[in-house]
N, C-alpha and C positions, 0 to 999 in steps of 0.2 A: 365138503370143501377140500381143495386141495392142501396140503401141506407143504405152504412156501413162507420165508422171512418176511413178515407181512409188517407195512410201513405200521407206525405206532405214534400216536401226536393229541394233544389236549387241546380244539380250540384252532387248529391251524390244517386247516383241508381244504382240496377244491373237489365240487364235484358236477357232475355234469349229467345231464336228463337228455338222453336220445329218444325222441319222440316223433310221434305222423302230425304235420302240419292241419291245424283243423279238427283236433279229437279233443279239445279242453282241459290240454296239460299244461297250458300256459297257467290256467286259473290256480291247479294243482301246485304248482313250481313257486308261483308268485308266492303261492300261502306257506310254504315250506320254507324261501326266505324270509318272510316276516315272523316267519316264529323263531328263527336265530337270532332275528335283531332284539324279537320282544324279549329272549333271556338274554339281554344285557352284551351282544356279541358285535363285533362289529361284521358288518356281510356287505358282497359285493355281488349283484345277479347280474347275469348278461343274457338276453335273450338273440337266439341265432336261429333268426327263420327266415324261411323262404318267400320269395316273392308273389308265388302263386295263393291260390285260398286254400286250398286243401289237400291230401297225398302226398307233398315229398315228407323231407327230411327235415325235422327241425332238433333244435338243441337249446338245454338252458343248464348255464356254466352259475358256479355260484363258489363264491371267493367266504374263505373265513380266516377270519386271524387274529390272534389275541394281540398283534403290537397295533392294530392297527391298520395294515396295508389293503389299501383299496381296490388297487388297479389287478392285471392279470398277474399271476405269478409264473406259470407256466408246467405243463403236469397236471396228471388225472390222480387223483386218489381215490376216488369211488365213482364209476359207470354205473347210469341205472341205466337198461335198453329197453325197451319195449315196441322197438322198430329193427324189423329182420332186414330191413331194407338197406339201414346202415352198420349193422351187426359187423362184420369181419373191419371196417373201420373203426369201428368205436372200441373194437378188445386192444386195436393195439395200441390207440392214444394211450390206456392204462399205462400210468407209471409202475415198474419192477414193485413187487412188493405191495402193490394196489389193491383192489376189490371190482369185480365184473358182476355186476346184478343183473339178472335177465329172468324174462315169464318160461318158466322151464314145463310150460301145458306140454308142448313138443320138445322132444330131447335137443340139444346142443349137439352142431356138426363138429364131430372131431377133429375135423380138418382147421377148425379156427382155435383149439385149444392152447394154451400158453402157459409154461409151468411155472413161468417166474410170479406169476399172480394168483389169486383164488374167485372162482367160480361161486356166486352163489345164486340157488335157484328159486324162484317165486312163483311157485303157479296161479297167477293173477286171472288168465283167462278161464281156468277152470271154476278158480273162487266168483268168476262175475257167471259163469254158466251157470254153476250150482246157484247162485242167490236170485236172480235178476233173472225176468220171462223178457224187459221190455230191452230193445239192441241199443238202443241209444244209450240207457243206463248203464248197459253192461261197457260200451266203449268210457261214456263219461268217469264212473267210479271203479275203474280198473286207476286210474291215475291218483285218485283218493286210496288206493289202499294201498300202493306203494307208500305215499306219506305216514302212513301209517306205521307200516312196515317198519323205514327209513325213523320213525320214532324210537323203535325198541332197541336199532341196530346202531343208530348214534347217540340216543339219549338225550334225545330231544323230547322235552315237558312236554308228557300230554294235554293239560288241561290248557296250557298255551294252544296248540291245536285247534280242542274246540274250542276255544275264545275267539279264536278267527273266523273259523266257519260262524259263530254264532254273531259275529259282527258283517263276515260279508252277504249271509240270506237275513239280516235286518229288515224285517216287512216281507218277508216270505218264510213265515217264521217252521213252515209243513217241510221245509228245505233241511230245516240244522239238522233233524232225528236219524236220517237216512244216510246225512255228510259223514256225520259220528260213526252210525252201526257200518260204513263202509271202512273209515280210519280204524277203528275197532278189530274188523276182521283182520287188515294187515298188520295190526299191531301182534293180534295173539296168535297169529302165524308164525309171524318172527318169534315171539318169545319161544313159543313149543316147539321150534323146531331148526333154530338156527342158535348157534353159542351167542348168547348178546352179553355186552356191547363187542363190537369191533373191536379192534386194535385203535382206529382212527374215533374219537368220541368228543363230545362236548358237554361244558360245565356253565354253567351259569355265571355270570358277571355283570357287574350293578357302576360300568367305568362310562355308559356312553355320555351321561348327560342328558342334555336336550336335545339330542340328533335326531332328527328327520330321515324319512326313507321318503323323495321325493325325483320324478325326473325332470330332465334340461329345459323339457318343452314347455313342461305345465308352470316351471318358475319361471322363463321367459313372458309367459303370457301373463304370471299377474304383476311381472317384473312391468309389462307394457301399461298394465293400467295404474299403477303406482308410480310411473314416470311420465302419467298425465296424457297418453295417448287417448283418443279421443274414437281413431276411424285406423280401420284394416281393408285393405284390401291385398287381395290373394289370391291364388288360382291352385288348389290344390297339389301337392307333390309329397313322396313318403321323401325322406324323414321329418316335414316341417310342418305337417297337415295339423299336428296337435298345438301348435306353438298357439295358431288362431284360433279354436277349438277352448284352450285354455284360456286365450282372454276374453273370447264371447260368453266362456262359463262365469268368469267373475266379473265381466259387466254385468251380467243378470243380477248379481245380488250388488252390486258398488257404484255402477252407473246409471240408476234411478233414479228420476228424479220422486223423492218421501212423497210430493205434497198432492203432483198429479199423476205419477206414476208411467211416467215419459221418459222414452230410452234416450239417453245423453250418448251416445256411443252409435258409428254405422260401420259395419261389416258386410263389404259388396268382395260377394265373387265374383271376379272376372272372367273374361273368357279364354284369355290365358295371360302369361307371368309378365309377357309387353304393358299389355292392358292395366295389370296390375301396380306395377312398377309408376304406370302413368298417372292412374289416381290419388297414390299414395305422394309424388310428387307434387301435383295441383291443390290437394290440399294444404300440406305442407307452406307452400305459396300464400294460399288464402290465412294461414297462421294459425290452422290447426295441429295437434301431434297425430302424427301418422305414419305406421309402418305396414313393412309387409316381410311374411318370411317364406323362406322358398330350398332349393338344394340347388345342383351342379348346374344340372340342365338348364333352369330359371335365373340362375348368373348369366348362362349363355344370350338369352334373350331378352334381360335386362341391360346388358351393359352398352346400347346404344342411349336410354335413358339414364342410364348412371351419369354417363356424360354430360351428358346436358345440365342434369343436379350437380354434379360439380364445376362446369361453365359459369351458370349462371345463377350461381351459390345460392344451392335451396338447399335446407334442411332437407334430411331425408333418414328415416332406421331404416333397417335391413339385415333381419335373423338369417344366414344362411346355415343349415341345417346339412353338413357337409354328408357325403357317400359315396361309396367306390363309381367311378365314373373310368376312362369319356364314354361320353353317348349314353347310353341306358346305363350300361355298365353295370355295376351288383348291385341294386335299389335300395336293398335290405342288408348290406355290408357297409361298415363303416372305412369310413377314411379322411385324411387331411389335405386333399389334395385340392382346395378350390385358393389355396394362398395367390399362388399368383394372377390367377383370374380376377379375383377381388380387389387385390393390389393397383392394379392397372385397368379396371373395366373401362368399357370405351375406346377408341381409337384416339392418336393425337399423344400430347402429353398429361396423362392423367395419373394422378396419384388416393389414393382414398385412404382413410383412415379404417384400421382395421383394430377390432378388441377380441382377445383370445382368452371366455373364459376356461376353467377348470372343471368346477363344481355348479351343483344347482344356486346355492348362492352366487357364488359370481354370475351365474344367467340373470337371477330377479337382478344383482345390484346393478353390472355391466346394462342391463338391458334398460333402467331408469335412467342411466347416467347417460346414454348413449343419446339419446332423447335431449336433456343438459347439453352434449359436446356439442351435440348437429346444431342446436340453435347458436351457440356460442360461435361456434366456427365457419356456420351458414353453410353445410357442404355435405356429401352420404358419410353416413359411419356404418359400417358393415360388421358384425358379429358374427363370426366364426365356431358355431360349435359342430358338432359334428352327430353322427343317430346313435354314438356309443355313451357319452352324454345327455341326449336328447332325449331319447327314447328309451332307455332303462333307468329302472329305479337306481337313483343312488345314494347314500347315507352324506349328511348335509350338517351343516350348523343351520340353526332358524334362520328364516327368512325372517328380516327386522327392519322396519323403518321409523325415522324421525317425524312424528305429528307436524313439528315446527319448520321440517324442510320448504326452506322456497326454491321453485323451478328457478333456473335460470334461460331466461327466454332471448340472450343474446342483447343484441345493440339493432334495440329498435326504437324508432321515432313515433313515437305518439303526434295527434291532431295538433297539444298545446304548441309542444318542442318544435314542430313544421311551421306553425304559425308566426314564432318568435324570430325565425331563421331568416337572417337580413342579406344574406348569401345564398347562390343558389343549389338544391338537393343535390349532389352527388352520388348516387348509388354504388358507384366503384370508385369512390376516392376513398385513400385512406388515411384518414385524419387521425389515426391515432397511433402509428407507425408500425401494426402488428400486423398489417395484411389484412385486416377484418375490414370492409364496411359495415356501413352503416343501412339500414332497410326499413322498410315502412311495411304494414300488412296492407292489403287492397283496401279501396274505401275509409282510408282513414283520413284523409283530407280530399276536398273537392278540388283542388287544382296542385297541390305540391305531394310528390313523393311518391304516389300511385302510380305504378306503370306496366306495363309491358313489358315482357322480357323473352329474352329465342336466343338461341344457341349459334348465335352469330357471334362475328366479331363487334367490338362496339365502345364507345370512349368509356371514361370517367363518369359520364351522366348517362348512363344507359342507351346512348345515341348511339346506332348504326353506322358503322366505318369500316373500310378497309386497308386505312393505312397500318402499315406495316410497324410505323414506331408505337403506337395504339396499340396494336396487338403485341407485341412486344412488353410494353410498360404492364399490362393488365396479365400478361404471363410472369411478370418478377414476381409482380405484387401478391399472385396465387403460391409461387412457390415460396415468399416469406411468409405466408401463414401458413404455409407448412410447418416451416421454422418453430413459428410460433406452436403449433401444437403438439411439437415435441414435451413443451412443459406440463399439458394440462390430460394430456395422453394415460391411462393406468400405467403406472413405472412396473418395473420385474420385482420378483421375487426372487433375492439372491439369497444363498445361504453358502457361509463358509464352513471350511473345516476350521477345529480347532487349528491354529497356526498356517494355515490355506494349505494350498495346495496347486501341482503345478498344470493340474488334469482339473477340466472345468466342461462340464456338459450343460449345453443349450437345449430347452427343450420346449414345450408349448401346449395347451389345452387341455385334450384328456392324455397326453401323454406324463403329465404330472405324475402323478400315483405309481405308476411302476417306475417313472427314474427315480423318487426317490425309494422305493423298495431295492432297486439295483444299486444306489450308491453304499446303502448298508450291506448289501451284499458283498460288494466289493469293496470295503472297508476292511469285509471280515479276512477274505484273500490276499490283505496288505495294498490294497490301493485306494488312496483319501481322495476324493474329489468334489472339488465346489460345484455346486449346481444353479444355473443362472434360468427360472422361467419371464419367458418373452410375454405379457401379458396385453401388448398394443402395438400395430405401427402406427407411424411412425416409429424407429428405435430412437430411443433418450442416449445421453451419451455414458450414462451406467451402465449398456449394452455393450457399446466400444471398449469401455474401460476392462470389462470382467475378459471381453476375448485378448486385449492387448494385454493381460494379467498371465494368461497361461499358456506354456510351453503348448499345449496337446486339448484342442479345443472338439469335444464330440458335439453334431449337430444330430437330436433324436426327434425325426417325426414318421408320420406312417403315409407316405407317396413313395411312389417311383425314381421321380427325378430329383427328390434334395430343396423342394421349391422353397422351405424355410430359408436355407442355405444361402441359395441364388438369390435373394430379395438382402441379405446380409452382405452376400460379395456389392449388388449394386447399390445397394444406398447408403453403406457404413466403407464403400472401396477398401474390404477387406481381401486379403491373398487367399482365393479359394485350396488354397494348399496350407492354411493353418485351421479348415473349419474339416475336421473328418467327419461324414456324413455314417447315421444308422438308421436305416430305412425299413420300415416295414410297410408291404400293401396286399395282406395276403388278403384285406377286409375284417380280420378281424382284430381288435384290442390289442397292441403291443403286450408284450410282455416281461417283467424281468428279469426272468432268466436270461430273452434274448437280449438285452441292453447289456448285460452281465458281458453275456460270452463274446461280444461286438467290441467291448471296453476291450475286455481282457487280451482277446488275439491279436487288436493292436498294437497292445501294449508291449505287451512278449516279443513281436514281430513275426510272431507265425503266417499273419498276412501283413504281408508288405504292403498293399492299397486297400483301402475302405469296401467292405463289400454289399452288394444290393442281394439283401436276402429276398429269394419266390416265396418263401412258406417262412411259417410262424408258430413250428410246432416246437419249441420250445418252452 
């Protein structure tokens, strides 16, 4: 190894697995983070793979920290490589003072070497030649003996290890012996022939509680049978393909009916996201719970039906599963970029309620509630999370609900309530002064309440018209229930500084976690700043208030154009010159350090205007 100032930390490292797309280092990685969590640490994995199946370049980033912090921090502290493909990129992400792991079977080209860091070598492919006749084994437990390795050199529990391998070949039980004698190997590698532990190492801690290691997708989906959804329809798309996947897993065991063992639950694939979009609506109508989830693309092609569900006020969810876009764009990168498409789907004047969670609980709770608002407010509510969220594991509070919880199915009229009614049905009047009518499910009386409905213009009684003050009256009426659900909307999550502060940073989704990693950081630098998370639109006037509070207002999300920003200047008519935008869309995870240094250069006045970062290697 080379002899350079080599970083030194208990508990607090990122590192990252350069790996070939398709050789089952994913399985590898995944077991490597779960054995951080299981000694008591808190850990954050990000899986970064490529869109194809097999041969390129993949990567999996993994966060540790003993205060806590979730999100990206920024910096490599240990590279393991075992792909020459991205080899000359991967030495120099290494942060100064880092560690470079590499299968050293063939010598390292000089021309990539870097002396601020140290070198260490693994000959992985030699240890799977020497053990292993069969190819497949030798590609598969080359990835197992790095973990291994990665045991002795960080001081991570072995018997934690094989607890996992022996929990994940459960019922292939011929699996665990061979899991072990391959961890095994790279473990007494490392010991015999490398100084262990590191500089960078970990210790065991018993702080997390009852946390969960859980992703976006799979608590969205049983978040959808827990808030009474009944039917899915869908047309498959990466990032949102698990969302459904996961709630057809826990219909199988939730949606049974005990007595004759009849699926209460349907799940139609459509033939594409129109089609899907469609069914999920007409249900909805007949007064079932029904969503559907989808990504960028599936926005595009829903939002002629969006419309219409919000015209002709049907309930409707809507998991959008967000990713770097337009057009195909990075499938497998994440991004926050469908704000304003969801904002406004549809042509005309359309507005939609949008919920921004965080975490895997916020997906189940948002995702139940969502279900709650749509009937209450008869219109789409669209979820926002995104594949960095979605689709990787991430450490959670339980998922928890109330036995005693009752849906709230809105303001609908029953057969008796129709009967009793000496006045006649109005389907768009609004008798109660909130913008909300009143609705009937199909079939619930033979002559009153039941109707028809189309994306037309049309009175008070669902009659067909086209006068002009008609369509008028029925467009107030939609924008006071806007009004109205400003109140019933998830409020933000503000947090002051002691004694405030005149710097206040807006932020939203998975960008939680690293602002507030960055605002401790910049505390430490001497700069205090309130942090204001957007958790729904409509904004509340708690929203107005925190930006009308601070001199120097940062807006942090991860698009190109600022679209949180722009939805703030137009529906809160705020001065786009008091929201300073920090933009990242390189596809992958913000990070803190870059919210740090975006804070700060403003602040200083090293950059006189806001700047739109390309890259995100910070």
């Amino acid at each position: 190894m080379s002899k350079v100032d080599n970083i030194t930390s208990v508990n607090d490292l990122v590192i990252k697995f350069a790996n070939v797309n398709g050789t089952g280092s994913a399985s590898a990685n995944n077991m490597f983070a779960k054995a951080i969590f299981r000694m008591g640490l808190s850990v954050s994995p990000k899986n970064i793979f490529p869109s194809n199946i097999q041969g390129l370049p993949t990567w999996y980033e993994v966060r540790v920290s003993d205060k806590g912090y979730l999100g990206r921090r920024g910096g490599i502290d240990i590279m393991v490589c075992v792909n020459p493909q991205s080899m000359a990129k991967d030495i120099q992400e290494v942060s100064p003072g880092g560690y470079f792991i590499y299968d050293n079977t063939k010598p390292l080209d000089l021309r990539l070497l870097r002396n601020d860091i140290t070198f260490i070598g693994l000959p992985l492919t030699k240890i799977c030649l020497d053990e292993y006749k069969d190819a497949r084994q030798r590609q598969l437990f080359k990835n197992v003996i790095y973990v291994g390795a990665l045991a002795a050199l960080i001081n991570i529990e072995f018997d934690v290890l094989t607890g996992l391998i022996a929990d994940q070949f459960k019922g292939k039980e011929k699996l665990i012996a061979p899991n072990i004698h391959a961890m095994e190997l790279g473990f007494q590698y490392a010991q015999e022939n490398i100084q262990c532990p590191l500089g960078v190492t970990l210790e065991r801690r018993d702080n997390l509680g009852e946390k969960i290691l859980i992703d976006g997708n799979t608590a969205c989906g049983l978040g959808a049978v827990y808030g009474g959804a009944t039917m899915a329809g869908w047309y498959p798309i990466t990032p949102s393909t698990s969302v459904v996947e996961g709630f057809e897993k826990y219909c199988k065991r939730l949606r049974i009916d005990p007595g004759t063992g009849k699926k209460n639950y349907a799940i139609v694939q459509a033939e594409d996201e129109l089609a899907a979009i469609g069914m999920v609506i007409g249900a909805n109508w007949n007064g079932a719970r029904a969503f559907t989830a989808t990504s960028g693309p599936g926005i595009s092609l829903m939002s002629e039906f969006l419309g219409l569900a919000y015209f002709a006020e049907i309930p409707t969810v809507l998991i959008d599963v967000q990713r770097s876009g337009p057009s195909t764009g990075m499938p497998t990168r994440t991004q926050q970029s469908d704000v304003m498409a969801c904002a406004y789907a549809s042509h005309g004047d359309t507005k939609h309620v949008l919920v921004f969670p965080s975490t895997p609980k916020e997906c189940f709770d948002m995702t139940a509630e969502a279900f709650d608002l749509a009937d209450h407010l008869q219109t789409p509510i669209i979820m926002l999370t995104d594949l960095d969220l979605g689709m990787n594991d991430n450490m959670s509070d339980p998922l928890e609900w109330d036995d005693k919880r009752e849906y709230n199915r809105g303001k609908v009229f029953n057969a008796e309530q129709l009967e009793e009614m000496s006045e006649k049905f109005g389907r768009y009047l609004d008798v109660d002064g909130d913008g909300i009518p009143y609705r009937t499910y199909p079939g619930t009386h033979p002559t009153k309440g039941s109707f028809f409905t189309r994306g037309t213009s049309r009175d008070e009684y669902a009659v067909y018209t086209e006068d002009g003050s008609e369509y008028v009256k029925n467009m107030e009426r939609l924008l006071h229930k806007w009004e109205t659900a400003k109140g019933l909307v998830p409020k933000p999550e503000i947090i002051n500084c002691e004694g405030g502060s005149s710097v206040g940073i807006l932020h939203f989704g998975t960008s939680a976690d690293a602002t507030r990693e960055a605002s401790d950081y910049l505390a430490e630098s001497g700069i205090t700043v309130d942090t204001c998370r957007i958790r729904a639109f409509p904004f509340n006037q708690e929203i107005e208030d925190f930006v009308a509070n601070h001199e120097t207002v940062f807006v942090v999300e991860q698009n190109r154009d600022a679209q949180m920003r722009s939805l703030l200047v137009n529906d809160c008519d705020i001065d786009p010159k008091h929201l300073i935008p920090v933009l990242n869309y390189d596809g992958m995870p913000i990070t803190a350090r870059y919210i740090q240094e975006k804070v700060e250069s403003h602040i200083s006045g090293a950059k006189v205007t806001p700047l739109r970062s390309k890259t995100n290697k910070k």
